[in-house]
PLY file of the C-alpha trace (Angstrom):
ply
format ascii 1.0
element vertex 443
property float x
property float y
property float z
element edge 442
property int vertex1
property int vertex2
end_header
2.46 3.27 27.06
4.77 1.09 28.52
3.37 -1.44 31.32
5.52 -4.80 31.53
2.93 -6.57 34.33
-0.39 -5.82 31.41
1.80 -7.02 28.31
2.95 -9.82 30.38
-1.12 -10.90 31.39
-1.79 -10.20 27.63
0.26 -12.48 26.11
-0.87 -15.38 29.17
-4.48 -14.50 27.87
-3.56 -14.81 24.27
-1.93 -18.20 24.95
-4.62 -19.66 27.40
-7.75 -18.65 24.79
-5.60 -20.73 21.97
-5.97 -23.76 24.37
-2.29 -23.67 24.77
0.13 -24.48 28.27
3.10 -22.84 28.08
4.41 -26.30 26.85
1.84 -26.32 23.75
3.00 -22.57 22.84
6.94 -23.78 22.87
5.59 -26.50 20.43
3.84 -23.96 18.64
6.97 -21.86 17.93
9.25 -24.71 17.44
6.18 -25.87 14.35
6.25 -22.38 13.07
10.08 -21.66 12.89
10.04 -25.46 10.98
7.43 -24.02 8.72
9.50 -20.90 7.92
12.20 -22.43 7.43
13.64 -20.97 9.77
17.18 -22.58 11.91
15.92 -24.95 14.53
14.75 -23.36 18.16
16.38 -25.32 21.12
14.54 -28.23 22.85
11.15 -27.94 23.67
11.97 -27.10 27.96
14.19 -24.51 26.86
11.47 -22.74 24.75
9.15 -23.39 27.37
11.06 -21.78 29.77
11.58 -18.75 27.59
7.46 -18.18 26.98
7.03 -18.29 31.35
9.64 -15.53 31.58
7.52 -13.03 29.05
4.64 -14.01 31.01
6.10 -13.88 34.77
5.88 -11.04 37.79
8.98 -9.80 36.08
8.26 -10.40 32.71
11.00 -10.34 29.60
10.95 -8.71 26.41
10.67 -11.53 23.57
13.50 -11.17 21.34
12.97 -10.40 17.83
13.35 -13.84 16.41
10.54 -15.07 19.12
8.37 -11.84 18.22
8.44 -12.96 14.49
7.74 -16.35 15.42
5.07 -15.29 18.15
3.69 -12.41 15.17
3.01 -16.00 12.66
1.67 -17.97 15.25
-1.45 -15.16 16.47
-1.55 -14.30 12.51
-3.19 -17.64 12.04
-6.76 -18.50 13.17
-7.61 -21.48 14.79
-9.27 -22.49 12.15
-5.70 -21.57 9.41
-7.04 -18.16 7.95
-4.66 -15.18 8.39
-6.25 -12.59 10.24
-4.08 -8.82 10.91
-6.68 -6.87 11.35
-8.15 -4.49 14.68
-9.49 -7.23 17.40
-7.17 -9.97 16.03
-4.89 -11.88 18.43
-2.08 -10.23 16.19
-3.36 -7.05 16.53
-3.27 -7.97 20.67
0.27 -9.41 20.69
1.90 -6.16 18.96
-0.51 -4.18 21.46
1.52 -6.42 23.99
4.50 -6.43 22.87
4.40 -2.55 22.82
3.25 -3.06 26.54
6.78 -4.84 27.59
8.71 -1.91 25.53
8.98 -2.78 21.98
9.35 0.79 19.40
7.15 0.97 17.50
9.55 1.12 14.56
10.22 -2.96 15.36
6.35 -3.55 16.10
6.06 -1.86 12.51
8.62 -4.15 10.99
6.87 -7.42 12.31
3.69 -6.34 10.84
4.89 -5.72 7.29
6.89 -8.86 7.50
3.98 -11.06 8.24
1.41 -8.55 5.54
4.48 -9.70 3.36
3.63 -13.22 4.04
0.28 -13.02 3.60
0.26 -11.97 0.23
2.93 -14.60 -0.63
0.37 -17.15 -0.01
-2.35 -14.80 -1.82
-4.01 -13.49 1.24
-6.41 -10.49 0.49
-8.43 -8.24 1.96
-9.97 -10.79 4.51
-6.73 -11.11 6.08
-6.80 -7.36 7.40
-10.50 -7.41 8.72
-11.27 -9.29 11.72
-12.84 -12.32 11.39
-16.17 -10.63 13.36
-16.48 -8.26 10.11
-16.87 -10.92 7.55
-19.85 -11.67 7.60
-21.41 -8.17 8.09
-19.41 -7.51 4.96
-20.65 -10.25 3.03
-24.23 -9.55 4.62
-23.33 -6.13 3.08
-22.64 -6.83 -0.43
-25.18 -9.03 -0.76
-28.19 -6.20 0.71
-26.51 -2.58 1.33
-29.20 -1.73 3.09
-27.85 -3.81 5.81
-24.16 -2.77 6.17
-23.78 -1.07 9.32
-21.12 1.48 10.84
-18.53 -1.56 11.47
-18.43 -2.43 7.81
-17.37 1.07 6.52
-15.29 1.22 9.51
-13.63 -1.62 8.58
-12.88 -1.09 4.96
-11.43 2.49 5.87
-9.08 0.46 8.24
-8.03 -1.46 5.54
-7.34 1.27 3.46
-5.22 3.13 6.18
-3.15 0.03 6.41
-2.25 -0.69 2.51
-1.64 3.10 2.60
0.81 3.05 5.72
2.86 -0.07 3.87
3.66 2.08 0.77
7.54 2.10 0.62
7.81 -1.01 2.91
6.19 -3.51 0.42
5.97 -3.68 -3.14
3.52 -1.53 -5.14
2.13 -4.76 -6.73
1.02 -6.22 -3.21
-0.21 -3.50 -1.96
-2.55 -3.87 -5.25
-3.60 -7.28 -4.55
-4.86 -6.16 -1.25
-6.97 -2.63 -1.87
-8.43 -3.89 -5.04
-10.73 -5.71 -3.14
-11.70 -2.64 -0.76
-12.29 -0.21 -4.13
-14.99 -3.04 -5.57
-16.48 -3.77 -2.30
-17.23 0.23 -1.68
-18.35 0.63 -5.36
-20.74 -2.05 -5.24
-22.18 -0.45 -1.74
-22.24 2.52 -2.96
-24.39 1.53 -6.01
-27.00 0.17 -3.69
-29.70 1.38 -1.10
-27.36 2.15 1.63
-28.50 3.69 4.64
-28.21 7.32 4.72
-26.02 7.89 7.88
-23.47 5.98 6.05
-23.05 7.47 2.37
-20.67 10.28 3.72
-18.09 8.02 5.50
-18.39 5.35 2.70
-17.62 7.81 0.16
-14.63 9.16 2.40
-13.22 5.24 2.36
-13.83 5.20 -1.62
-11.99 9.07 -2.57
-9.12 7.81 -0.16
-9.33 4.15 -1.53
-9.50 4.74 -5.17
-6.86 7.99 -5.05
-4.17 5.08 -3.28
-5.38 2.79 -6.00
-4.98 5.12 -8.94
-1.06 6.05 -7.41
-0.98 1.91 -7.49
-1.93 1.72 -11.06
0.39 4.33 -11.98
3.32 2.94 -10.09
2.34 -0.42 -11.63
2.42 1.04 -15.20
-1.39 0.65 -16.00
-2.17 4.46 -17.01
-4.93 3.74 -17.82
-6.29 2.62 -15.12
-4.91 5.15 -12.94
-6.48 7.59 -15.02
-9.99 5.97 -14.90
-9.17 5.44 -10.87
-8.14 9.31 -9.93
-11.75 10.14 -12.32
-13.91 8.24 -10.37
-12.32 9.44 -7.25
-12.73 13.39 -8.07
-16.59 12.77 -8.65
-16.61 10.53 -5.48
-14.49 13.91 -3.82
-17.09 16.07 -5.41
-19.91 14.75 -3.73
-18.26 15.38 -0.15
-18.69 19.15 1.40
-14.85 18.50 2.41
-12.53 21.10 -0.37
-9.22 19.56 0.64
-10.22 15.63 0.11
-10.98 17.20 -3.40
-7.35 18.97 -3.45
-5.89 15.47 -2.56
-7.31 13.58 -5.40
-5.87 16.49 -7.61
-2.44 16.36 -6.37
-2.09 12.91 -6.56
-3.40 13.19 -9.97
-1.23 15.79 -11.04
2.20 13.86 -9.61
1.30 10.83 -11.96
0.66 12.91 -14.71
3.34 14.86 -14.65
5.68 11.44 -15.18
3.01 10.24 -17.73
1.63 13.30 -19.94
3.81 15.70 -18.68
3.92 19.40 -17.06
0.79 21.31 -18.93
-1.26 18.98 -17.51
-0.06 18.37 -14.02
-0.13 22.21 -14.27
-3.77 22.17 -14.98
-4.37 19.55 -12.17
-2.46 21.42 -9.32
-3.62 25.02 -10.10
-7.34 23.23 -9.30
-6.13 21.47 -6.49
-4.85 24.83 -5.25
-7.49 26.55 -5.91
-9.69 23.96 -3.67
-7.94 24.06 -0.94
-7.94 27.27 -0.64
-11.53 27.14 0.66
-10.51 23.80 2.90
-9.84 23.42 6.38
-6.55 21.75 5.86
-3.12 23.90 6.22
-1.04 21.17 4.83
-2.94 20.34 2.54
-2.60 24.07 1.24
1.15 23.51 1.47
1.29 20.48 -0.35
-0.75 21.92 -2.98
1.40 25.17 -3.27
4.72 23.44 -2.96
3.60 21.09 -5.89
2.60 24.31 -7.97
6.22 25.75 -6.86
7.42 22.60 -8.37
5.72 22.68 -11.45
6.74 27.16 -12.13
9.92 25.75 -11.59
10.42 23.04 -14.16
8.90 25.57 -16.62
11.40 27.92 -15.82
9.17 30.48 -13.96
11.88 31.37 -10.96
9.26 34.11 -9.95
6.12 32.40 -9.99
7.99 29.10 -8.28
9.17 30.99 -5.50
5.92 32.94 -4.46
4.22 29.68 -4.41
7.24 28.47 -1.90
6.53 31.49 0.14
2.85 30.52 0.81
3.38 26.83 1.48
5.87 27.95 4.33
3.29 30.11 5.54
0.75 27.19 5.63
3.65 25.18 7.06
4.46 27.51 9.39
0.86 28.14 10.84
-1.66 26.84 13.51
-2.22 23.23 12.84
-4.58 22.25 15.84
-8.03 20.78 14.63
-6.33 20.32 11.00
-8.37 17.46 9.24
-5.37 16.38 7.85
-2.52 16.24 10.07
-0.37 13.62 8.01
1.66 13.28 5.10
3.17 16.78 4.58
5.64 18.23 6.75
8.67 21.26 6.67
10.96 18.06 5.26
8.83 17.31 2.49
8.64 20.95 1.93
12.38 21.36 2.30
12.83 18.70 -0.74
10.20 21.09 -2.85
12.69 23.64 -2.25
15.48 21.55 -3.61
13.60 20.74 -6.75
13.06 24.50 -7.33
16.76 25.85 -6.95
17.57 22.92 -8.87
15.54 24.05 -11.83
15.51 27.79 -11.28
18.24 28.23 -8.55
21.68 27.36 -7.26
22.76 23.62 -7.37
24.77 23.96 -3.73
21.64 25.59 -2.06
19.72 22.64 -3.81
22.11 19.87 -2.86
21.86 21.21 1.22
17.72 21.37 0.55
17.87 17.65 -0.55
20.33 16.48 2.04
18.57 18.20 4.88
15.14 16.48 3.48
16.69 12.93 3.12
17.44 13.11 7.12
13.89 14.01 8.03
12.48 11.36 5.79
13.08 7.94 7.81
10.20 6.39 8.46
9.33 3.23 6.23
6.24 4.89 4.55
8.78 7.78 3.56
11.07 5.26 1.55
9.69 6.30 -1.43
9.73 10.16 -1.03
13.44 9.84 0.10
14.08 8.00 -2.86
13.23 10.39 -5.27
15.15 13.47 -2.84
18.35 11.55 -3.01
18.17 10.73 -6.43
17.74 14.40 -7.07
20.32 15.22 -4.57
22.35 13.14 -6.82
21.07 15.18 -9.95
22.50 18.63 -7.89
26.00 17.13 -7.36
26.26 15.92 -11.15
25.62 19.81 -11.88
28.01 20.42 -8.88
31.01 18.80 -11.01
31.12 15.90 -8.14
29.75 13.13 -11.05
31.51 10.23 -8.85
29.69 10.88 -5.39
26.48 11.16 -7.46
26.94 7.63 -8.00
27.51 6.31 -5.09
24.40 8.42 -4.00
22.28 6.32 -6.50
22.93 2.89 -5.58
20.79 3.25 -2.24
17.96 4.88 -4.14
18.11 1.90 -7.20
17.83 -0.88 -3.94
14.76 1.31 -2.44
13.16 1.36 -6.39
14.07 -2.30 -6.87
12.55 -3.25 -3.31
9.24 -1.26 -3.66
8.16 -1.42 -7.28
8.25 2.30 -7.64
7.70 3.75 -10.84
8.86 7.85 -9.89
11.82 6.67 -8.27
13.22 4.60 -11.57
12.08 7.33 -14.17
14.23 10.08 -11.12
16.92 7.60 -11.65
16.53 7.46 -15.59
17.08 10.65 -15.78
20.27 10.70 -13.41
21.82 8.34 -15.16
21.32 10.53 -18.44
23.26 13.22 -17.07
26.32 10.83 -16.19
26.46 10.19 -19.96
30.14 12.03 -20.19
31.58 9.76 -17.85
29.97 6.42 -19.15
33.49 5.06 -19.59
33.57 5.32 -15.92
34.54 2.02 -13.95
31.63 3.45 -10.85
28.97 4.26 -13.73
29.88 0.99 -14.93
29.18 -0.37 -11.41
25.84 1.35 -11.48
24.85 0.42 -14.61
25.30 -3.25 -13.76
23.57 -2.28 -10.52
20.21 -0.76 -12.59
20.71 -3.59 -14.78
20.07 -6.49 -11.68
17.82 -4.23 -9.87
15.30 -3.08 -12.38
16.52 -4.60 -15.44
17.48 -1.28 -17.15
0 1
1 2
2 3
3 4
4 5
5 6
6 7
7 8
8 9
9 10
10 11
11 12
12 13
13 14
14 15
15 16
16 17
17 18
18 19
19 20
20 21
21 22
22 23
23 24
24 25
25 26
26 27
27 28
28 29
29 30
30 31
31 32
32 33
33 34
34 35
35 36
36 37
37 38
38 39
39 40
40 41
41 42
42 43
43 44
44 45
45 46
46 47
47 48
48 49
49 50
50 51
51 52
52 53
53 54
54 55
55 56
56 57
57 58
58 59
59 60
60 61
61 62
62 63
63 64
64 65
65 66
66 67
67 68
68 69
69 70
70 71
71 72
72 73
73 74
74 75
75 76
76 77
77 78
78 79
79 80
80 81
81 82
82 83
83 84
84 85
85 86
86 87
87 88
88 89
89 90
90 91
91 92
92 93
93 94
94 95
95 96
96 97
97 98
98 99
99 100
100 101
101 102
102 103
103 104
104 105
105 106
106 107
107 108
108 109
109 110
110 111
111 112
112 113
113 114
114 115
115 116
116 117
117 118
118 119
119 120
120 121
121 122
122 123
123 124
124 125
125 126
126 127
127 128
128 129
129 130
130 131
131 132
132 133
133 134
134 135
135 136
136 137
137 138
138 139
139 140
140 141
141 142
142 143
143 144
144 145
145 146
146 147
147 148
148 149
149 150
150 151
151 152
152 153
153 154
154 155
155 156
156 157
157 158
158 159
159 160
160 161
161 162
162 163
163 164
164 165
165 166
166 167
167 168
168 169
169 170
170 171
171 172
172 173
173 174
174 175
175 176
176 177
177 178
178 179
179 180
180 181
181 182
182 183
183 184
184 185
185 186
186 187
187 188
188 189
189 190
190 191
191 192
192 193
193 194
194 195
195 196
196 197
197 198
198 199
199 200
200 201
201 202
202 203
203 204
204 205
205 206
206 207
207 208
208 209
209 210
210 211
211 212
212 213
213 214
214 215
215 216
216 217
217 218
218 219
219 220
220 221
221 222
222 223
223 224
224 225
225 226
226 227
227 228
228 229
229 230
230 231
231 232
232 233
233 234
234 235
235 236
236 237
237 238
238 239
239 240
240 241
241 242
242 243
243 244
244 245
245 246
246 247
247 248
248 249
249 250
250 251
251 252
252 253
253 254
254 255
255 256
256 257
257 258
258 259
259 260
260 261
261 262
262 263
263 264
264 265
265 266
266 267
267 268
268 269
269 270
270 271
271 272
272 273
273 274
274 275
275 276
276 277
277 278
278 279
279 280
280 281
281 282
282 283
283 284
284 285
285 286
286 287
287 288
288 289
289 290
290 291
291 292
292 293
293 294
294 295
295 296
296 297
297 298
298 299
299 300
300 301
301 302
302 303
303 304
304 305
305 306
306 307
307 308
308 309
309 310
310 311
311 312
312 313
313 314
314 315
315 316
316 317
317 318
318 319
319 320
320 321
321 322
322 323
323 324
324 325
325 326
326 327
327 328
328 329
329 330
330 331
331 332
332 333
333 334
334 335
335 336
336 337
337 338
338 339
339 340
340 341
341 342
342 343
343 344
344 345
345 346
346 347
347 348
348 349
349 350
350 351
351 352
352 353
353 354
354 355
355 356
356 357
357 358
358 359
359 360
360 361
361 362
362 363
363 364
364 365
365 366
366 367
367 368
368 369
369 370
370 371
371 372
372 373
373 374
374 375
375 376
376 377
377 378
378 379
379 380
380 381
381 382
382 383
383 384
384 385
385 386
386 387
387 388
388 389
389 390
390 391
391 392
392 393
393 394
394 395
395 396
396 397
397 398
398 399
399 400
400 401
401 402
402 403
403 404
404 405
405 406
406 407
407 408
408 409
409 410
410 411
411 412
412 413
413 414
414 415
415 416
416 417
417 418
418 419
419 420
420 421
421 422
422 423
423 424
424 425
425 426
426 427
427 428
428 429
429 430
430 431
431 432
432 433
433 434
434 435
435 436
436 437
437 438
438 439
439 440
440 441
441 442
């Protein structure tokens, strides 16, 4: 992907259709790192000089502290609205920057740092559409029968992105922007919308309301989650597509398991598993069996737990090509499934190696969560390992990940850690991480 001389005549394009010389783009930046209050940038000329290299023959990277700057300034409208969405002149510049070599795991970074922003200063859903879809969406929900394949398109996109930011910003942001997505698709939905579009629009609204009933579980509003992951299995039902159906149950069953407990999450996986049988979707299959491994397993069913292991390697294991979909389960989320098992059911060493060789694959921002909850149960198998102290110090990352995202299953994983350091609560270190559960999530 990388080509220096077309990131290098993006960012001149980006510049020039703001109205800007390089001189008003130094002033720009110099505004913007005033407005975040941010140490001041060098004299105009010197900034000036930096935005003609990133745009010259030979054209330099932007370091990072000119990409944030440079990722606020193209957030922002002519006009003062934030705009993140596809089309934007931020969505251009990180296309850019990726052009002139940026990772992607920095090009990531800047985009949850300025979502981050947006929601400080309440930005919503408008600020991940493109400003060309507003008014098809508000020509939308005021007639359905107009709304139009950019519309749905749209509100999927936004969707996708609150979904990707899980584990990079809070659970309670990530709220304040899909809320507005799950209303806007009901209230379609409700109305005389043109046939080619029910099918897609219900996809956005089983993947929108499943991410919003995980939100209002995480968020501690059962109830709501409950009424969320309901409306989303009829939405599911309606769809000719087995493993969307198996996803609403899973999802379902994870929350219920930490809020009803295991009969019911039982209940809730067994159906997901037996939908997705009759899906297209391998890992969905695995997913669905690893969770019912899971579930045999904190019942004390060693048999039943590791049968259901055995056939979410073999969905794992097999041909993926043309699999609907190809994200969010992998061999190292199925690796921590195997953890949980021996940990229940098994032996604590094999369970400790399971966790600790899951934790490694899980390094992505999205995964912060999931690796979370394996090192807190990594922590669990070294407790029941006699090693009480190292548990500790294994905790305190997992506390800063729950404190940083909101996440309800990675404080009640922690809970329960903690409970099983009880014999050593005269402990100087479970002093130290009782102080540090105290700060971080006031428990």
């Amino acid at each position: 992907m990388k080509d220096k001389a077309a990131g290098a005549a993006t960012l001149g394009r980006l510049r020039r259709q703001r109205g800007l010389s390089l001189s008003g783009l130094a002033r720009a930046l110099t505004a913007m790192a005033s407005d975040l209050h941010q140490p001041a940038l060098p004299a105009v000329a010197s900034v000036q000089r930096s935005v003609a290299r990133w745009e010259s023959a030979r054209p330099a990277l932007p370091d990072e502290r000119y990409q944030l700057l440079l990722a606020h300034v193209y957030a922002r409208t002519p006009g003062g609205e934030t705009a993140l969405g596809g089309g934007t002149d931020f969505a251009e510049l990180l296309h850019a920057l990726a052009l002139l070599g940026e990772s992607e795991r920095r090009i990531a970074e800047i985009r949850t740092l300025v979502l981050g922003s947006a929601t400080d200063h309440g930005g919503g859903i408008l600020a991940l559409l493109a400003p060309s879809v507003h008014v098809g969406l508000a020509s939308s929900l005021d007639d359905p029968a107009r709304a139009d394949g950019a519309t749905v398109a749209a509100l999927a996109s936004v969707v996708a992105d609150v979904n990707q930011e899980v584990g990079s910003l809070p659970m309670v942001r990530l709220q304040v922007l899909l809320a507005p997505v799950v209303e806007a698709v009901r209230r379609l939905l409700a109305g005389p919308l043109p046939e080619p579009l029910v099918a897609p629009l219900r996809e956005v609204a089983v993947a929108g309301m499943t991410l919003a009933g995980r939100l209002a579980f995480e968020t501690r509003d059962d109830s709501a989650s409950r009424a969320l992951y309901t409306e989303a299995t009829q939405e599911a039902s309606r769809l000719a597509q087995p493993w969307r159906q198996a996803n609403v149950h899973m999802s379902h069953a994870l929350v219920t398991l930490y809020s009803t407990g295991v009969a019911e999450a039982r209940r809730l996986v067994d159906q997901a598993v037996r939908t997705a049988r009759s899906g297209d979707s391998n890992f969905v299959r695995a997913r669905a069996h690893a969770l019912q491994a899971e579930l045999a397993a904190r019942g004390g069913h060693e048999r039943q737990a590791r049968a259901a292991l055995g056939l979410a390697w073999y969905d794992v294991e097999a041909d993926h090509g043309g699999d609907p979909a190809p994200t969010g389960f992998s061999a190292g989320h199925l690796r921590g499934f195997e953890g949980v098992c021996e940990l229940y059911v098994g032996d604590a060493e094999v369970a400790h190696a399971r966790f600790e060789r899951s934790a490694t694959t899980l390094s992505a921002p999205r995964e912060q969560v999931q690796r979370a909850i394996v090192t807190t149960d990594q922590a669990l198998a070294r407790i029941r390992l006699g090693d009480p102290r190292s548990a500790a110090d294994l905790l305190h990352p997992c506390v800063a990940a729950a404190s940083s995202t909101g996440g309800r299953v990675p404080a009640l994983r922690l809970r329960q850690a903690r409970s099983e350091l009880r014999p050593w609560r005269r402990e100087d270190w479970v002093a130290d991480l009782d102080d540090h559960l105290m700060d971080a999530l006031g428990t």
